[in-house]
N, C-alpha and C positions, 0 to 999 in steps of 0.2 A: 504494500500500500504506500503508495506516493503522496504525502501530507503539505498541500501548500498554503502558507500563511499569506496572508492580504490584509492590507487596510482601505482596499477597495472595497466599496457599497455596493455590492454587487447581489445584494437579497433583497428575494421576496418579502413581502408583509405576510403570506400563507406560512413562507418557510421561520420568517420572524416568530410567527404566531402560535408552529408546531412546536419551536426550540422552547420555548417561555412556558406553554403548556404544559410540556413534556417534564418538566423538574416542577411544575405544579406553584409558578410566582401565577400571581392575579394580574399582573399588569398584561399579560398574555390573551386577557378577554379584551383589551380594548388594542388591537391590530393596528391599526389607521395611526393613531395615534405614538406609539409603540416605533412601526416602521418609521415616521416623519423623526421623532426623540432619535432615532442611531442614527437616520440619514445626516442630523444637524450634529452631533457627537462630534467632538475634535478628533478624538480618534476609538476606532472601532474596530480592531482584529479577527480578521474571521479565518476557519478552517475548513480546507475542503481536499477530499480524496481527489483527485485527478479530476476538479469542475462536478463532484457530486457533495451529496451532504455527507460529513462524518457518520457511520454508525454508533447506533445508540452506546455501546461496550466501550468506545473509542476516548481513553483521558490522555486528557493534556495536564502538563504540568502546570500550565498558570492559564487562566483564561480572564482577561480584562478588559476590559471597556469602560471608558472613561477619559480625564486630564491625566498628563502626565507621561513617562517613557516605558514601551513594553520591554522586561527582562525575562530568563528562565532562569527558573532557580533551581 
């Protein structure tokens, strides 16, 4: 599995919408709003299998979204 990092915006609001559901936050139910919050985000880190979504099984060491500088620890 070939794992590439981005801080390209290059999601869905469905794919926003499954990720946020899927660990069970509420901010999940409101999409529209959700997607627009990371679109304007300074910086937002996303990961993808070769252009697909990671697998549910799939941890990263640090996952961030926010101000500030991405490291791995």
């Amino acid at each position: 599995m070939k794992l590439i990092f981005t801080e390209q915006k290059n999601f869905t609001e469905q794919q926003v919408q499954d990720l946020f559901l899927s660990v069970g936050w509420v901010s999940g139910q409101y999409p529209s709003r959700l997607h627009k919050a990371l679109l304007h985000s300074p910086t937002v880190i996303t990961v993808w299998d070769q252009n697909k979504d990671v697998p549910d099984d799939f941890e990263c060491p640090v996952c961030f979204v926010g101000k500030g500088e991405f490291s791995e620890e």
